[in-house]
C-alpha positions in Angstrom: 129.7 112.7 112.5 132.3 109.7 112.1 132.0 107.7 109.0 130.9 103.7 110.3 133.9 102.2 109.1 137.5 103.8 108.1 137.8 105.8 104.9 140.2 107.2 103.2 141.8 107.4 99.9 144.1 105.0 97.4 147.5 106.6 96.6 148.6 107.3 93.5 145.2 108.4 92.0 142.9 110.9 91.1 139.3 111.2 91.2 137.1 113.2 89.0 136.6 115.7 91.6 140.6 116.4 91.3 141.3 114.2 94.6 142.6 110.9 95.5 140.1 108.2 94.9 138.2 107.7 97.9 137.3 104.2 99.6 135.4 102.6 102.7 137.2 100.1 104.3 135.1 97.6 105.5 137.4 95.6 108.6 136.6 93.9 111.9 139.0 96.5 114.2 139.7 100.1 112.8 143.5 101.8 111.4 144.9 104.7 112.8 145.6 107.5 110.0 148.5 107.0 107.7 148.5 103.5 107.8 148.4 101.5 104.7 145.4 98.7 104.1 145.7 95.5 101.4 142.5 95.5 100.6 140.1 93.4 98.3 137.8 95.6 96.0 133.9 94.3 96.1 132.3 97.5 94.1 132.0 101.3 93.7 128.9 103.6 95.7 128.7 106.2 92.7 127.5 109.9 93.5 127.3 113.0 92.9 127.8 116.3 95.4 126.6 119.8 94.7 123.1 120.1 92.6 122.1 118.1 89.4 123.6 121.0 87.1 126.6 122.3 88.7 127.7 118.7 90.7 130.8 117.0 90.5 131.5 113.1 90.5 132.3 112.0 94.5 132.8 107.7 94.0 133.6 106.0 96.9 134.9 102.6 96.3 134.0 99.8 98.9 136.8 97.3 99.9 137.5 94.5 102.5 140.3 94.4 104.5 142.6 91.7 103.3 142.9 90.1 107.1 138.9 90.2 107.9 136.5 87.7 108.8 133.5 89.2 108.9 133.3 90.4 105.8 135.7 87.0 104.3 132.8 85.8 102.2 131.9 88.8 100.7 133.3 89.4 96.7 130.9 92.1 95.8 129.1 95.1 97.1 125.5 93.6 96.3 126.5 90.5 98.7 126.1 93.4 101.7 122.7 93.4 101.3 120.5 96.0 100.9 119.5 97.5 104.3 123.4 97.4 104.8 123.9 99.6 101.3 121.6 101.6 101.8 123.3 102.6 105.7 126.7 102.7 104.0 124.9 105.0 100.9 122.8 107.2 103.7 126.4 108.0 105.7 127.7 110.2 102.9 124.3 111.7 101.9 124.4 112.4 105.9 127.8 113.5 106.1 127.7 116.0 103.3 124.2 117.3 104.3 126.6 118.0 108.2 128.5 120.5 105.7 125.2 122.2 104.1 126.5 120.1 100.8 124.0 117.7 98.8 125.0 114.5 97.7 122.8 112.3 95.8 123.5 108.6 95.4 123.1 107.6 91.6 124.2 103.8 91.9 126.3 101.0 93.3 128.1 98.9 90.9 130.3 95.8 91.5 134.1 95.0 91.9 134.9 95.2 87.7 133.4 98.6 87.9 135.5 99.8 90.9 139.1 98.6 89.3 138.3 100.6 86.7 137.7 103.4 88.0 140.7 102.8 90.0 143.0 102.4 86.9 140.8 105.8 85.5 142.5 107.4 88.8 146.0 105.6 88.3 146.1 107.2 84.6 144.9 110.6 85.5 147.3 110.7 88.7 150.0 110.1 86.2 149.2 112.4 83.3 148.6 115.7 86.4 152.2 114.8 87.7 151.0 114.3 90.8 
């Protein structure tokens, strides 16, 4: 399975689940791996992988290429619309599920939301050493 659009992670942080802070890159042609993206943040798809008890935080932040146009007008994640959400949400359920992993989706929230969490990363990226 291939993800719909190009993921990978923002340098420099770290995720609760002891990784760089993931992020879908929403942009009219795809990168090639290693390249680096200005982006625009438009909100965070939060979840959880592993079973309610034992699971671990897995956030994926959602971002628009800074040089796109078909996703120009769109400032936050709810501006997607729902059917295209829920797609974006049911690719990592999907993905994981490939690995014989859960993921459950617990919310999307908008861009505020996501540049926190991405400061959150910044600060515990600094304080690991990494």
């Amino acid at each position: 399975m291939t993800f719909p659009y190009d993921f990978g992670f923002i340098p420099s942080t770290k995720a609760e689940d002891g990784d760089p802070t993931d992020v879908l890159v929403l942009m009219d042609e795809p990168a090639f791996p290693g390249c680096l993206l200005r982006c625009r943040v438009v909100g965070i798809i939060e979840g959880q992988q592993g079973g309610r008890k034992n699971g671990e935080r897995n956030d994926r932040i959602i971002a628009i290429e800074e040089g796109n146009h078909s996703y120009a007008h769109i400032h936050h994640v709810k501006e997607l619309g729902k059917k295209f959400l829920r797609e974006l949400e049911e690719s990592f359920v999907n993905y994981h599920c490939l690995d014989g992993e859960k993921y459950r989706i617990l919310d999307a929230k908008g861009p505020g939301e996501a540049r926190r969490r991405i400061q959150d990363g910044i600060k515990a990226a600094r304080h690991s050493g990494n």
